[in-house]
C-alpha positions in Angstrom: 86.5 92.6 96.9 89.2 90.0 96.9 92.0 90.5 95.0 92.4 88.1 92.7 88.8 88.3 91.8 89.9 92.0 90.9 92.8 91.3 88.6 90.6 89.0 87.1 87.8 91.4 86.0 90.8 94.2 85.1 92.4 91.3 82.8 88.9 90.8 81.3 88.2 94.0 80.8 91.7 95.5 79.8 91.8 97.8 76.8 94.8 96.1 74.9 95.6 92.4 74.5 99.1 91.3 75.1 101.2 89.1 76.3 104.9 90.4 76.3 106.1 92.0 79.4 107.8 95.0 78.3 104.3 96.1 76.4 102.9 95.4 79.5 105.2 97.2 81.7 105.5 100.0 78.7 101.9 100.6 79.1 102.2 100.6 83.5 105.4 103.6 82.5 103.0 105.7 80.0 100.7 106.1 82.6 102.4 106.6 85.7 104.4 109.3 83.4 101.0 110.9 82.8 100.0 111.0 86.3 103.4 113.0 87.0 102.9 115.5 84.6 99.7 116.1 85.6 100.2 116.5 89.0 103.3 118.9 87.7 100.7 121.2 86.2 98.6 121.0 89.7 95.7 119.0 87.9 95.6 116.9 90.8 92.3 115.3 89.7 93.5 114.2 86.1 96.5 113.3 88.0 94.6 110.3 90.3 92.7 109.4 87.3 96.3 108.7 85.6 97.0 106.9 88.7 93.8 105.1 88.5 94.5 103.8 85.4 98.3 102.7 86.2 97.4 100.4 88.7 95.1 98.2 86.2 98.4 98.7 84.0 100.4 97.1 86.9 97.8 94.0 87.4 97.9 93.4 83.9 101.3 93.3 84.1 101.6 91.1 86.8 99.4 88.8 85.1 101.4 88.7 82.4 104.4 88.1 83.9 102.7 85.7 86.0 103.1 86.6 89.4 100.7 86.1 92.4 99.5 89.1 93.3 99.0 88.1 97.3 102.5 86.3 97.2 104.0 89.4 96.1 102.2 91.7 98.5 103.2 89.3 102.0 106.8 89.6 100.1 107.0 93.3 99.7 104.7 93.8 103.4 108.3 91.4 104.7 110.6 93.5 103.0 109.4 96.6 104.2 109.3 95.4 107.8 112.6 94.0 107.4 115.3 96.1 109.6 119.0 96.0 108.4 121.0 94.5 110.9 124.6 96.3 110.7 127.7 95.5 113.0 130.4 97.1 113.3 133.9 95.5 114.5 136.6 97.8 114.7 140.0 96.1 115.2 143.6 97.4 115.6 144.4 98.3 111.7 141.0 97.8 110.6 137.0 98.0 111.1 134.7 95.9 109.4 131.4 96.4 108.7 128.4 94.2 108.4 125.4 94.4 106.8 122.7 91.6 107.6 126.0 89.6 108.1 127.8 90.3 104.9 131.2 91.8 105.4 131.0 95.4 103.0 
Protein backbone atom coordinates (compact mmCIF):
# COMPACT_ATOMS: atom_id res chain seq x y z
CA UNK A 1 0.00 0.00 0.00
CA UNK A 2 1.25 3.41 -0.92
CA UNK A 3 1.50 5.83 1.63
CA UNK A 4 -0.45 8.47 0.97
CA UNK A 5 -3.27 6.18 -0.01
CA UNK A 6 -2.83 5.04 3.82
CA UNK A 7 -3.01 8.41 5.49
CA UNK A 8 -5.85 8.86 3.51
CA UNK A 9 -8.02 5.90 4.65
CA UNK A 10 -6.52 6.64 8.53
CA UNK A 11 -7.87 10.44 8.11
CA UNK A 12 -11.15 8.88 6.91
CA UNK A 13 -11.46 6.68 9.28
CA UNK A 14 -10.06 8.50 12.44
CA UNK A 15 -12.00 8.46 15.64
CA UNK A 16 -11.96 12.26 16.43
CA UNK A 17 -12.35 15.21 14.12
CA UNK A 18 -10.04 18.06 14.45
CA UNK A 19 -8.21 20.34 13.07
CA UNK A 20 -5.83 22.09 15.67
CA UNK A 21 -2.43 20.79 15.95
CA UNK A 22 -1.86 20.52 19.58
CA UNK A 23 -5.20 18.25 19.81
CA UNK A 24 -3.73 16.43 17.21
CA UNK A 25 -0.28 16.04 18.59
CA UNK A 26 -2.11 15.73 22.33
CA UNK A 27 -3.77 12.75 21.02
CA UNK A 28 -0.11 11.20 19.09
CA UNK A 29 1.39 11.98 23.24
CA UNK A 30 -1.68 10.02 25.08
CA UNK A 31 -0.91 7.18 23.15
CA UNK A 32 2.66 6.83 22.84
CA UNK A 33 2.37 7.46 26.88
CA UNK A 34 0.17 4.39 26.97
CA UNK A 35 2.39 2.26 24.98
CA UNK A 36 5.31 3.10 27.70
CA UNK A 37 3.39 2.15 30.53
CA UNK A 38 2.46 -0.74 29.12
CA UNK A 39 5.47 -2.01 28.09
CA UNK A 40 6.62 -0.83 31.90
CA UNK A 41 4.25 -3.44 33.24
CA UNK A 42 5.75 -6.10 30.61
CA UNK A 43 2.38 -6.16 28.64
CA UNK A 44 4.25 -6.18 25.65
CA UNK A 45 1.19 -6.97 23.55
CA UNK A 46 -1.11 -4.02 24.83
CA UNK A 47 2.03 -2.18 24.48
CA UNK A 48 2.29 -2.63 20.26
CA UNK A 49 -1.38 -2.22 20.18
CA UNK A 50 -0.71 1.37 21.97
CA UNK A 51 1.94 1.74 19.40
CA UNK A 52 -0.42 0.70 16.77
CA UNK A 53 -2.68 3.25 17.46
CA UNK A 54 0.09 6.19 17.88
CA UNK A 55 1.16 5.93 14.52
CA UNK A 56 -2.54 6.70 13.04
CA UNK A 57 -2.20 9.55 15.81
CA UNK A 58 1.01 10.79 14.03
CA UNK A 59 -0.69 10.64 10.33
CA UNK A 60 -3.48 12.46 11.53
CA UNK A 61 -1.25 14.78 12.77
CA UNK A 62 0.64 15.25 9.99
CA UNK A 63 -2.31 15.85 8.04
CA UNK A 64 -3.30 18.38 10.06
CA UNK A 65 -0.48 20.18 10.12
CA UNK A 66 -0.17 19.63 6.57
CA UNK A 67 2.91 18.05 5.83
CA UNK A 68 3.80 15.53 3.06
CA UNK A 69 4.35 12.49 4.54
CA UNK A 70 7.03 11.14 1.63
CA UNK A 71 8.80 14.73 1.79
CA UNK A 72 9.20 14.31 5.35
CA UNK A 73 10.41 10.70 5.22
CA UNK A 74 13.45 11.50 2.11
CA UNK A 75 14.14 14.52 4.82
CA UNK A 76 14.47 12.56 7.93
CA UNK A 77 16.15 9.22 5.70
CA UNK A 78 18.89 12.69 4.68
CA UNK A 79 19.24 13.70 8.12
CA UNK A 80 19.90 10.44 9.48
CA UNK A 81 22.51 9.75 6.81
CA UNK A 82 24.01 12.99 7.28
CA UNK A 83 27.64 12.68 9.12
CA UNK A 84 28.83 15.80 11.12
CA UNK A 85 31.78 17.09 9.70
CA UNK A 86 34.00 18.55 12.65
CA UNK A 87 37.52 20.27 12.35
CA UNK A 88 39.62 21.02 14.50
CA UNK A 89 42.32 23.94 14.18
CA UNK A 90 44.54 24.32 17.07
CA UNK A 91 46.56 27.50 16.89
CA UNK A 92 49.25 28.98 19.26
CA UNK A 93 46.77 30.61 22.10
CA UNK A 94 43.85 28.94 20.84
CA UNK A 95 41.85 25.93 19.02
CA UNK A 96 38.85 26.21 17.21
CA UNK A 97 36.44 23.97 16.61
CA UNK A 98 34.08 23.35 13.75
CA UNK A 99 31.10 21.73 13.31
CA UNK A 100 29.74 21.28 9.65
CA UNK A 101 31.70 24.60 9.23
CA UNK A 102 30.33 26.69 12.06
CA UNK A 103 32.98 27.95 14.37
CA UNK A 104 31.51 26.55 18.23
Amino acid sequence: MEIKKAVELIWNNRKYTTMDPKEAISHLNEEVAESLKALMKGDEDRAKRELEDALSCILIAFKVMDIDIEEAIYKQIKQMKRRHEQLMIIKQDKVELYVDGVLK
